[in-house]
C-alpha positions as CSV (number, residue, x, y, z in Angstrom):
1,X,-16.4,12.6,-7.9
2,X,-18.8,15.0,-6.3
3,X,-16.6,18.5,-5.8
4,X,-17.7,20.9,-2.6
5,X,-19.0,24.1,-3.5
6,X,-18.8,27.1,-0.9
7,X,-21.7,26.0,1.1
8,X,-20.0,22.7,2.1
9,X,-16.9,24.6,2.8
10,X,-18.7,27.0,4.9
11,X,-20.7,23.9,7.2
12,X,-17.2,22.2,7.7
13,X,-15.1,24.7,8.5
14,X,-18.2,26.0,11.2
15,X,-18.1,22.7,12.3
16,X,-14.3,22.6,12.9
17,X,-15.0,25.3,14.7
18,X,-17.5,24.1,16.7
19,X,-15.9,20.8,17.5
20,X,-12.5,22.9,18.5
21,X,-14.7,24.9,21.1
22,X,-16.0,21.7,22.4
23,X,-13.0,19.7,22.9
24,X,-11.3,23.0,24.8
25,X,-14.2,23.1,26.9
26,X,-13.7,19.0,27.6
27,X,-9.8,19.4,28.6
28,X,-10.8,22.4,30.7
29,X,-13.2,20.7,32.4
30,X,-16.2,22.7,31.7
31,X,-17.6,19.5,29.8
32,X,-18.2,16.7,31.6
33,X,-17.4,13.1,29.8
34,X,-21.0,12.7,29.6
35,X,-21.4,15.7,28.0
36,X,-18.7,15.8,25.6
37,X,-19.5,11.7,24.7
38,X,-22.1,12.7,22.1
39,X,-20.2,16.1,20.8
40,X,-17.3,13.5,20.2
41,X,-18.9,10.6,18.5
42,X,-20.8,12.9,15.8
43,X,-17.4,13.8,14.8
44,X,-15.7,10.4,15.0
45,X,-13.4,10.2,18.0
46,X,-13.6,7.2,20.1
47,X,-11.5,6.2,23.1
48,X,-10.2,2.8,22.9
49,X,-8.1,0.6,24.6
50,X,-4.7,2.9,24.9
51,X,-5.5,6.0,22.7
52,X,-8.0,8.1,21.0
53,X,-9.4,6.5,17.6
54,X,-10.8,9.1,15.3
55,X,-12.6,7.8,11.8
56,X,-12.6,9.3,8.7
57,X,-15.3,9.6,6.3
58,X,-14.9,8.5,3.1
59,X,-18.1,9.4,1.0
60,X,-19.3,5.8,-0.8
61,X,-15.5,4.9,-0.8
62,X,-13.9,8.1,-3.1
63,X,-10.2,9.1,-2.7
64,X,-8.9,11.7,-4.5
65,X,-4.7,11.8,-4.8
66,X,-4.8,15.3,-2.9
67,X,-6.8,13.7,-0.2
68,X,-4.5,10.3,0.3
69,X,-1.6,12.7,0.1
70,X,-2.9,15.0,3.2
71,X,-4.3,11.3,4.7
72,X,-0.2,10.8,4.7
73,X,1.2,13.9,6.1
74,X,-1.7,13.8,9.2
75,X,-0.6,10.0,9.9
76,X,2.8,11.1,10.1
77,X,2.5,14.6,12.1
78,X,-0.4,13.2,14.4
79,X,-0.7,9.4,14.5
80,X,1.8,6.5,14.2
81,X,2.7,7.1,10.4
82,X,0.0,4.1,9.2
83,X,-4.0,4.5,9.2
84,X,-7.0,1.8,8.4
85,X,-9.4,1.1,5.9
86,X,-12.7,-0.3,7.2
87,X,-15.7,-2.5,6.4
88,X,-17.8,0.7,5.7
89,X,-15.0,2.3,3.3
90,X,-13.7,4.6,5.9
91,X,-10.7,5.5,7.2
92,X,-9.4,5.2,10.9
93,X,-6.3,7.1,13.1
94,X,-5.3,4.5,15.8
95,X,-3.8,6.9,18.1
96,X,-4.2,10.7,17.4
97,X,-3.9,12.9,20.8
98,X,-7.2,14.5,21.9
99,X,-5.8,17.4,21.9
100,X,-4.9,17.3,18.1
101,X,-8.1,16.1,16.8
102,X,-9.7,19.6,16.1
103,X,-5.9,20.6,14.2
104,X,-6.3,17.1,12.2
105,X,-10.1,17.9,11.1
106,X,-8.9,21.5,10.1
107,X,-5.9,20.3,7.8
108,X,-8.7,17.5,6.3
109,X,-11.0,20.3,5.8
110,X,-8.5,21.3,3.6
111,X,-9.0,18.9,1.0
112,X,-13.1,18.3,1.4
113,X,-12.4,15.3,3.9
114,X,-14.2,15.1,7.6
115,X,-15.2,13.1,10.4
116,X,-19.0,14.3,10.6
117,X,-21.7,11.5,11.3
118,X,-18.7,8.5,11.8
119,X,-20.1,7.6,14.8
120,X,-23.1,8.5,17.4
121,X,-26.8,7.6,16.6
122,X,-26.9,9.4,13.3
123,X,-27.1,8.2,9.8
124,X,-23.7,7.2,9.1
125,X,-21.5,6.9,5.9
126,X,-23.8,5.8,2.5
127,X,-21.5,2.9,0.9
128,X,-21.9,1.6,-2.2
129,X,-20.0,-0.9,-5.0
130,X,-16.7,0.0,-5.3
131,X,-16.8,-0.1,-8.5
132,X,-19.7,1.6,-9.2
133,X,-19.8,3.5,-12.5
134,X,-17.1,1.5,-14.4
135,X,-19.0,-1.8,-14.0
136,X,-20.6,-3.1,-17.2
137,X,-23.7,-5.0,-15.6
138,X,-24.9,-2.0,-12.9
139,X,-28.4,-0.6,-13.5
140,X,-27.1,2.6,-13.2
141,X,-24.9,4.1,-11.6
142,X,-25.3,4.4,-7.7
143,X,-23.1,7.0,-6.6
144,X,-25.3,9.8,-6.9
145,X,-27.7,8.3,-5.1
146,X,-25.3,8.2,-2.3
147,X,-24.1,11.8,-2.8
148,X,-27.9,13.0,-2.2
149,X,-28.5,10.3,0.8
150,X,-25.1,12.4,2.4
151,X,-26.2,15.8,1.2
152,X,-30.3,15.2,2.7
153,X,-29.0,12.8,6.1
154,X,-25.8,15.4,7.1
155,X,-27.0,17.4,10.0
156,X,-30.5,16.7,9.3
157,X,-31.8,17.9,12.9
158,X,-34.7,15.2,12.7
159,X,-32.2,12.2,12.7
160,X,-29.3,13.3,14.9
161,X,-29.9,11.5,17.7
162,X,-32.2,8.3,16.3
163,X,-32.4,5.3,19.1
164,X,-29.3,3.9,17.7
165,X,-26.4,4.2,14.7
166,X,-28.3,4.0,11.6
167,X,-26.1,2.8,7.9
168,X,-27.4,2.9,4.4
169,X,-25.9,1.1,1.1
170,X,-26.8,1.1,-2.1
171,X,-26.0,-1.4,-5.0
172,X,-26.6,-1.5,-8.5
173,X,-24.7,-4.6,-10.2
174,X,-27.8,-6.8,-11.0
175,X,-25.6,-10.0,-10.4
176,X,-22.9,-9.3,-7.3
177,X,-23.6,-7.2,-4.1
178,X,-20.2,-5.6,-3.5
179,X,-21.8,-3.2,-0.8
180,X,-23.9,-5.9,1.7
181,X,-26.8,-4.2,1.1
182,X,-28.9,-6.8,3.4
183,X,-27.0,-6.6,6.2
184,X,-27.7,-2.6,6.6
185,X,-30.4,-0.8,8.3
186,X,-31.5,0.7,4.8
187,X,-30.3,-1.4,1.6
188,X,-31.2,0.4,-1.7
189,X,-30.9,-2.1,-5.0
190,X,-31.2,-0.1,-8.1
191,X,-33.9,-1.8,-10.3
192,X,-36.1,-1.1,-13.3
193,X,-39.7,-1.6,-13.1
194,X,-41.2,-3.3,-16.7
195,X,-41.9,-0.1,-18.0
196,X,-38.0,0.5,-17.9
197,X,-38.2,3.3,-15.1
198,X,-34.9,4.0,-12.4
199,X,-35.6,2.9,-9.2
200,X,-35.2,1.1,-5.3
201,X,-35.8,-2.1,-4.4
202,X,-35.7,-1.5,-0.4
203,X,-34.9,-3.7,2.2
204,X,-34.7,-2.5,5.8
205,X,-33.8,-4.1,9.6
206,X,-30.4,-5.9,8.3
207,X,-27.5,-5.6,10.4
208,X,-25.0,-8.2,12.4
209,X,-23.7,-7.0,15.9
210,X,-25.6,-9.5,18.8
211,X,-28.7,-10.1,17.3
212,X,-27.3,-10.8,12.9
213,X,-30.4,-9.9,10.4
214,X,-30.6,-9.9,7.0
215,X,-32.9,-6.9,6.0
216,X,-36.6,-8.2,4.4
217,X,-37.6,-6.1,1.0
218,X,-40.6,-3.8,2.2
219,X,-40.7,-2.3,-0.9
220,X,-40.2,-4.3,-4.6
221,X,-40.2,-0.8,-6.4
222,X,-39.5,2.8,-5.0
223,X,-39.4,5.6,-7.7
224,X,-36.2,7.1,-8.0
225,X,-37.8,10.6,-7.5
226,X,-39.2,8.9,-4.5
227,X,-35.7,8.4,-2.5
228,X,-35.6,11.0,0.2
229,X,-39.1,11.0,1.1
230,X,-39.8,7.3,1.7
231,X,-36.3,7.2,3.5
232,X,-37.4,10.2,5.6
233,X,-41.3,8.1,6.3
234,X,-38.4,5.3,7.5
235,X,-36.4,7.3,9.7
236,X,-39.8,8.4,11.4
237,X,-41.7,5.4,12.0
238,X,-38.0,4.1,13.4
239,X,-37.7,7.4,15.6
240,X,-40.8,6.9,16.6
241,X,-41.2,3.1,17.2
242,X,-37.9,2.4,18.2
243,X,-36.6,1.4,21.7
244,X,-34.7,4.0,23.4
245,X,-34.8,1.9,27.0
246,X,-32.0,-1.2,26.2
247,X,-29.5,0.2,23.4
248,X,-29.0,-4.0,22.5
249,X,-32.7,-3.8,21.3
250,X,-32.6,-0.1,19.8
251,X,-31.6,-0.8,16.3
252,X,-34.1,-1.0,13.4
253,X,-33.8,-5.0,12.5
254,X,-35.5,-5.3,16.0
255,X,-38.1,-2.8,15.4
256,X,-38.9,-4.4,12.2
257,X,-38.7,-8.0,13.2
258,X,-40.7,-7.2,16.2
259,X,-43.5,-6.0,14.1
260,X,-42.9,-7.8,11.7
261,X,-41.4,-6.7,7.8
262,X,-45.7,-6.5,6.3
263,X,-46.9,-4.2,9.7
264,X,-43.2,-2.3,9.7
265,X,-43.8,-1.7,5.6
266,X,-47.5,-0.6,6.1
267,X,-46.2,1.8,8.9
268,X,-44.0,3.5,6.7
269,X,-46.7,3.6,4.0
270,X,-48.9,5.6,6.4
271,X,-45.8,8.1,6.6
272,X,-45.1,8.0,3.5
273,X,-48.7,9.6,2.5
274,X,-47.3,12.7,4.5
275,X,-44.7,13.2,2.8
276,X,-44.3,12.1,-0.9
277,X,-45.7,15.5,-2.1
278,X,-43.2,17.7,0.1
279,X,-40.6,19.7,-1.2
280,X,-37.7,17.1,-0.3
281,X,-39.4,15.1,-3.1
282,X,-36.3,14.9,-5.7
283,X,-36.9,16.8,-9.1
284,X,-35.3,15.3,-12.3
285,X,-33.1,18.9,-12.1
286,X,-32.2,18.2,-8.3
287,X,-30.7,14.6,-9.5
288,X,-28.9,15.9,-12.7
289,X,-27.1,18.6,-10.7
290,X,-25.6,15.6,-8.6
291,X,-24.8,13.3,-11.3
292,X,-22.9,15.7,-13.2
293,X,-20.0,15.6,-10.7
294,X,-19.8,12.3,-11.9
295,X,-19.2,11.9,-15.5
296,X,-16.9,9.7,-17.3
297,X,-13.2,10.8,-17.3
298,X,-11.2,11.5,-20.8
299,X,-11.1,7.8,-21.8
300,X,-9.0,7.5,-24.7
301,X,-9.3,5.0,-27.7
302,X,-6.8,2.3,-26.8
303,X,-6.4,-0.1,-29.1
304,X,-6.7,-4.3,-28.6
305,X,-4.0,-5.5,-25.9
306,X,-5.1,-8.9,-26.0
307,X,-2.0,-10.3,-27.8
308,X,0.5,-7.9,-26.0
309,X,-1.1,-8.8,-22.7
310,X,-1.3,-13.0,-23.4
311,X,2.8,-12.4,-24.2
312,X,3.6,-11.0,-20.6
313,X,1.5,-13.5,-18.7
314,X,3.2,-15.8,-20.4
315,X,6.7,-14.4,-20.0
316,X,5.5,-13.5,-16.0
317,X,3.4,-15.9,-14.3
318,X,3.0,-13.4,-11.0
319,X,1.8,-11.1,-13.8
320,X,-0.5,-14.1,-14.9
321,X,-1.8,-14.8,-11.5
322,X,-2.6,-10.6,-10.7
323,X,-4.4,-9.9,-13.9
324,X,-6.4,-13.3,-13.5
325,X,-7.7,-12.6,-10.1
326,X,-7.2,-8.6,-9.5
327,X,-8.4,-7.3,-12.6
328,X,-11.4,-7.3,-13.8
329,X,-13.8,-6.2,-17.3
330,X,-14.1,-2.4,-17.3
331,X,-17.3,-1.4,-19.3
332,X,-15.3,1.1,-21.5
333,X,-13.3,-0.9,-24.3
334,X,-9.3,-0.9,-23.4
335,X,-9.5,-0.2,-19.5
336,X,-9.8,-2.1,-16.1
337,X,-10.8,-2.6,-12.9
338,X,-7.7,-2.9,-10.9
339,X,-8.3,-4.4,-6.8
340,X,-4.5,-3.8,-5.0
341,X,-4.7,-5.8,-2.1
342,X,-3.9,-4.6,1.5
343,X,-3.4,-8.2,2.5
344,X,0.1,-9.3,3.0
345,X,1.3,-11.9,5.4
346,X,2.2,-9.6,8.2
347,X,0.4,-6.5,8.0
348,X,-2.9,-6.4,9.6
349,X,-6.0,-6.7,7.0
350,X,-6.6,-3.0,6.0
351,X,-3.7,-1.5,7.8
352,X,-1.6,1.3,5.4
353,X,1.6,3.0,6.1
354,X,2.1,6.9,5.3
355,X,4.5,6.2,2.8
356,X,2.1,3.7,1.0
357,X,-0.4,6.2,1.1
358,X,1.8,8.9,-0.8
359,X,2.5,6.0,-3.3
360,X,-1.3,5.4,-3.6
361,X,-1.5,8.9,-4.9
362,X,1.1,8.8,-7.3
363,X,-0.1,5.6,-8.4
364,X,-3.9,7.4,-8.6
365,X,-2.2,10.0,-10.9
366,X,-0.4,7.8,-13.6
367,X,-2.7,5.4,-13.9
368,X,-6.0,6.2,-12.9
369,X,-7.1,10.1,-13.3
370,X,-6.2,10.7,-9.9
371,X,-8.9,8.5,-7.8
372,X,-9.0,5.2,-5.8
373,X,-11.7,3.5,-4.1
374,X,-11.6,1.8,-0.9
375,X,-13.9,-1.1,-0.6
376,X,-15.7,-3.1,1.7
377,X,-13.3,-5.7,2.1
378,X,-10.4,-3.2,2.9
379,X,-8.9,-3.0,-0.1
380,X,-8.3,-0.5,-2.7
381,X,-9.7,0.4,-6.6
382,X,-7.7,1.8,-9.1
383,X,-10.8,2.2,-11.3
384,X,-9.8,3.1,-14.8
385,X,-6.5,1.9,-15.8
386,X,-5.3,1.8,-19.7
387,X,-5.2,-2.2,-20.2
388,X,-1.5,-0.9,-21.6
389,X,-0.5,0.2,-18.9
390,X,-1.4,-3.3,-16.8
391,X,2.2,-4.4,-16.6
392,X,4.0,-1.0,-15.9
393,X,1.3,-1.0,-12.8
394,X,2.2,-4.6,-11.8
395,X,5.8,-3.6,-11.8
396,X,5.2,-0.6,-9.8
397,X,3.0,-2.4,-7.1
398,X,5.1,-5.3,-6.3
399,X,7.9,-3.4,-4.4
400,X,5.2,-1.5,-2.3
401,X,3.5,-4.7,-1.5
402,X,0.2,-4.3,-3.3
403,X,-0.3,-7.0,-5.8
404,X,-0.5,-9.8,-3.7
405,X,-2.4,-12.0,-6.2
406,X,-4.9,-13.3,-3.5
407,X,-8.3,-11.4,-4.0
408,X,-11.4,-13.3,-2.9
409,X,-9.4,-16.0,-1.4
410,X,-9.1,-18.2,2.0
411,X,-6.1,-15.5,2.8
412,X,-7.8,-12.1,1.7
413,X,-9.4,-11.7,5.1
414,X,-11.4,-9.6,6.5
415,X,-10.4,-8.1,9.9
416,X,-11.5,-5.7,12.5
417,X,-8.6,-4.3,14.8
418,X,-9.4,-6.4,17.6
419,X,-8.0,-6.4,21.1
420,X,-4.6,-5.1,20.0
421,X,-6.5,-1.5,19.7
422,X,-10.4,-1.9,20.5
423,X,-11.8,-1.6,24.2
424,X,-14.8,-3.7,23.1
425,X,-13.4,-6.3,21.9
426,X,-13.2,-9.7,23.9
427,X,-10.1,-11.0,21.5
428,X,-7.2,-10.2,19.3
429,X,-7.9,-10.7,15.5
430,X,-5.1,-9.4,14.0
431,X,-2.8,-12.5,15.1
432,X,-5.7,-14.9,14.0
433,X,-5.5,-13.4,10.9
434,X,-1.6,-13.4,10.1
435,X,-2.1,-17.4,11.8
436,X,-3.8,-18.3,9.0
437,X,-2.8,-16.3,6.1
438,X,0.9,-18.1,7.2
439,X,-0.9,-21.4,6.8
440,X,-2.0,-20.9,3.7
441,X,0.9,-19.0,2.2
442,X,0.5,-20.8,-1.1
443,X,-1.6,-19.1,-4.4
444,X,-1.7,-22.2,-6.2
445,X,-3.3,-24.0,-3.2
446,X,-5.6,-20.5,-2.7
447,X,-6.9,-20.5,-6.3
448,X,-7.7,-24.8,-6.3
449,X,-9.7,-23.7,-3.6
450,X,-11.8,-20.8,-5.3
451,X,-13.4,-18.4,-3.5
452,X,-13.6,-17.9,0.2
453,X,-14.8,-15.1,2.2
454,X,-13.5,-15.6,5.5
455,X,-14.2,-12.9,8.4
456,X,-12.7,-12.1,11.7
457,X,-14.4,-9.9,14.5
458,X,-12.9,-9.5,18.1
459,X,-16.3,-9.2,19.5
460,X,-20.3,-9.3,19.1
461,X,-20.3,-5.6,17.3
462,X,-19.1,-7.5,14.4
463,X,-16.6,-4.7,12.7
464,X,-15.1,-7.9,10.6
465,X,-18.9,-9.2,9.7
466,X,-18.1,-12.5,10.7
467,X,-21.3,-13.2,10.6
468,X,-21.8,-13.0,6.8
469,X,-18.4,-14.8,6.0
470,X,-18.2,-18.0,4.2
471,X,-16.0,-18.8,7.5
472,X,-16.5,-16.4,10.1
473,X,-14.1,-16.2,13.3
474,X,-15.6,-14.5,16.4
475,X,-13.4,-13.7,19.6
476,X,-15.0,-14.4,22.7
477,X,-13.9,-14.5,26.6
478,X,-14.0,-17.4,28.8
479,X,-12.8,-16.7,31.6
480,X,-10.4,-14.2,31.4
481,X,-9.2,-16.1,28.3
482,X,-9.1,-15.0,24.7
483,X,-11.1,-18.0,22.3
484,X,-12.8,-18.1,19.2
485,X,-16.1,-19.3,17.9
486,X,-16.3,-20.6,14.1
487,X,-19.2,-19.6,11.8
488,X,-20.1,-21.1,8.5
489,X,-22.1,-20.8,5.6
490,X,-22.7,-16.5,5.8
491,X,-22.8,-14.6,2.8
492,X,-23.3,-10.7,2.1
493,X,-24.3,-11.4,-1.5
494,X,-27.7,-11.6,-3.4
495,X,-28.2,-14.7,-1.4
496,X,-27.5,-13.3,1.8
497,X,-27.2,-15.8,4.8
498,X,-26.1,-15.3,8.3
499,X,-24.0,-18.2,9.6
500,X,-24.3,-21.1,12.1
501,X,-22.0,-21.6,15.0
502,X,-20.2,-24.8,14.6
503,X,-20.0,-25.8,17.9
504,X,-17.7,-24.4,21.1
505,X,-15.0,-21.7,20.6
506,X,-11.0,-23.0,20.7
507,X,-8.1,-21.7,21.5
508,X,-6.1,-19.1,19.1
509,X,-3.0,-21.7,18.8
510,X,-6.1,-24.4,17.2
511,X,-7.1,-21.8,14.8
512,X,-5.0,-22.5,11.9
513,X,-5.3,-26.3,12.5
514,X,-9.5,-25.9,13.0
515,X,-9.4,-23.9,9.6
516,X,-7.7,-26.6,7.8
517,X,-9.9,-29.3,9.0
518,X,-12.6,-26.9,7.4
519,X,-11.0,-27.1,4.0
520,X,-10.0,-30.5,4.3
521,X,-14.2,-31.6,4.4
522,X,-14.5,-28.9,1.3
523,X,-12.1,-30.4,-0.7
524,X,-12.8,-33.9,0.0
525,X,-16.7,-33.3,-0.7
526,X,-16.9,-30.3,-3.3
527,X,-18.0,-31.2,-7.0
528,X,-15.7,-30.2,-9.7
529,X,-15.1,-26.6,-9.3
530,X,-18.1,-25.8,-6.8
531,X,-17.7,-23.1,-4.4
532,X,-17.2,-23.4,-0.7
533,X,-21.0,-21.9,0.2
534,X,-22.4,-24.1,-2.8
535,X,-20.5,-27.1,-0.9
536,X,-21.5,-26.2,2.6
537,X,-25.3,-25.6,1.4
538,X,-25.4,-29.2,0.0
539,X,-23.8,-31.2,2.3
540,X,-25.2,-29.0,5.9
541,X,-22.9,-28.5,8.7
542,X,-23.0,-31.5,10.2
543,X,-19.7,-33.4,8.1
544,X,-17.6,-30.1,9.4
545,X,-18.5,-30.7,12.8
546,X,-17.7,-34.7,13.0
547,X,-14.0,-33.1,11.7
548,X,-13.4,-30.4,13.6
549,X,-14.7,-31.8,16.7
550,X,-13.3,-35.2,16.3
């Protein structure tokens, strides 16, 4: 995990500063809201519905123990003692007072943690796999990349105020896209070329919001070397090109659709001649000094569990059910990959108390060299735990409500906050969610069914990416009234697909019985074991419809 050195101490604390001038000035009056709206959303504070919302950054989804301990104390001491993991691996305060936010950002500072670029039209958090360096089918690993993306795009006077937000991910697994790559203004896929060279495989103009795009590849193979400059002859054609008049029409995908992906690509080719030969060109020395914050930790030889471990699922079929859908292959022999869910029935997809958050850390310490990783679907990594030490972490994870067994399924939801906190949102999600997580309150049931991804946004700016859900739930307003349109056949993987609306929106009391009519036409017309997507791409839309609508 990359470590600040003195000048990234020196840049944050002058931009605590900074922002602490700034929001004095605003509660004096000598700012006007206009003013202060820009100097505010470059450092993450929002107004919503009935408080202040302030995210956190959360560089490509890295925790240390230290940092989810001071994540605790500020939830208690400024918020409502619980925070919130996003889509984008950040973290959100639901109702800090304005006039706290500058003390909050100084304590954060503390332990290397900020709020710069998480919001405003910047270049916004670099996500990435969550399990990035432990996987054993990545090309290499990606977050590196990401460190240098943060290091070049943080305050880069160029791109601080592009036509609209701008996000970047990069993925490296060569079989699962854990990091929705093509549904980003920039998605980077580590490749190798056939001479066996490190590089990008670029796709540009995804994104969901009003107008869902999945990104086209403008480029098959970027040298690694290559990175920053061919992102910066991006950034400049966009800045240039892009539509400052309508903010609906300001982001990338339109720019690039409107030109289309072969004129946007020869574009940035043009630019690109400009600038491949400057001095932001990476060096082979400029990319080793970043990846050597992120070596492997002191594995240690553990030796075969495979007969201990088939015992205790045995003996413990909750056991049983967590390592079979929560764990996963670590590439070094005798560790794993370790997903604790943050989806109970009852708490709000994503949502975390203080006190969970100081037993994230202590879990972090014992069992996984002090890190976690939050990922995209709001849920959190311990990324390198002993394969002995599987059952003593299933033990301690039940009482604190993190080993619900339902990773991937119909119930592991994702979900924006909705109406209940946003001031954009046309709908509640939150109680859709807990609706149908109660309806399907049964893991034998949830595993029959395989794997699901089922998404829930309060409104068109898509926070839940309903858009790219296997079922995707989007709250709308007719009237005054809170309703909810249904979405199928999305996907944020390899195959990425943006989904068609079934039909008119219902009322949030129908959603639990319009999601079981869904399933009903899966199960009744799946073959075997096939997925719901593989289903719903055979048979069309058409047999969910006649159901649902009947």
């Amino acid at each position: 995990m990359y470590v600040y050195d003195e000048h990234d101490r020196q840049i944050l604390a002058e931009r605590v500063a900074q922002f602490r001038d700034q929001t004095d000035r605003a509660l004096a009056g000598e700012l006007s809201e206009d003013e202060f709206l820009p100097l505010r959303l470059q450092n993450g504070l929002y107004v919503q519905r009935f408080a202040p919302m302030l995210r956190l950054c959360v560089p490509y989804g890295m925790l240390r123990s230290d940092q989810l301990r001071r994540l605790a104390r500020v939830t208690r001491d400024y918020d409502k003692g619980y925070a919130h993991f996003t889509t984008r691996q950040n973290v959100q305060l639901n109702w800090p007072a304005l006039e706290d936010v500058p003390d909050i950002l100084a304590e954060l500072a503390e332990v290397e943690m900020h709020a710069n670029q998480t919001s405003g039209n910047c270049i916004r958090n670099t996500t990435t796999d969550q399990f990035a360096g432990v996987q054993a089918d990545e090309v290499a690993d990606p977050r590196p990349y990401c460190e240098i993306i943060r290091q070049w795009s943080t305050f880069h006077p160029e791109f601080a105020f592009l036509p609209r937000k701008f996000k970047v991910a990069v993925n490296a697994s060569e079989h699962t896209d854990r990091a929705a790559i093509q549904v980003h203004d920039i998605g980077l896929q580590l490749v190798r070329n056939d001479q066996g060279e490190l590089g990008f495989r670029v796709h540009v103009g995804g994104g969901l919001g009003r107008t869902p795009m999945v990104g086209p590849v403008i480029r098959e193979f970027l040298p690694e070397l290559d990175l920053l400059t061919y992102l910066e002859a991006v950034l400049r054609v966009y800045n240039r090109y892009g539509r400052r008049d309508n903010k609906y029409k300001a982001r990338i995908k339109i720019l690039v659709k409107a030109l289309g992906p072969a004129v946007f690509a020869e574009k940035v080719e043009a630019e690109w001649v400009h600038l491949k030969d400057s001095p932001t060109r990476l060096t082979p020395d400029a990319v080793e000094r970043v990846k050597v914050y992120f070596t492997e930790p002191e594995y240690q030889t553990v030796p075969d569990q495979s007969d201990a471990l088939a015992k205790l699922r045995f003996e413990h079929k909750g056991f049983d059910n967590w390592i079979a859908h929560n764990v996963e292959t670590h590439k070094h022999p005798g560790y794993a990959l370790v997903t604790l869910t943050m989806k109970n029935t009852g708490t709000p997809p994503g949502d975390i108390s203080d006190q969970q958050l100081d037993q994230l850390a202590d879990l972090a310490d014992r069992f996984s060299f002090g890190e976690v990783r939050v990922t995209h679907q709001q849920n959190v990594v311990l990324a390198d735990v002993r394969q002995d030490e599987l059952f003593a972490l299933w033990q301690a994870v039940t009482p604190m409500g993190f080993a619900t067994a339902n990773l991937n399924t119909l119930t592991d939801i994702i979900c924006c906050p909705g109406g209940d906190y946003c001031a954009l949102a046309n709908a509640k999600s939150i109680p859709v969610a807990e609706s149908i997580q109660r309806r399907f309150d049964n893991l034998d049931f949830l595993y029959d069914l395989g794997d699901i991804d089922l998404n829930i946004s309060g409104c068109m700016n898509a926070c839940g990416h309903h858009h790219v859900g296997n079922i995707g739930v989007l709250g709308v307003d007719k009237k005054g009234e809170e309703f909810y349109q249904i979405s199928l056949g999305g996907s944020s993987q390899h195959d990425a697909a943006i989904g068609k609306i079934l039909g008119p929106s219902f009322a949030r009391e129908a959603m639990p019985d319009v999601i079981e009519k869904i399933i009903d036409v899966y199960v009744q017309n799946r073959n075997d074991e096939e997925a719901f997507i593989d289903t719903y791409r055979r048979i069309g839309i058409d047999p969910f419809k006649e159901r649902v609508y009947a």
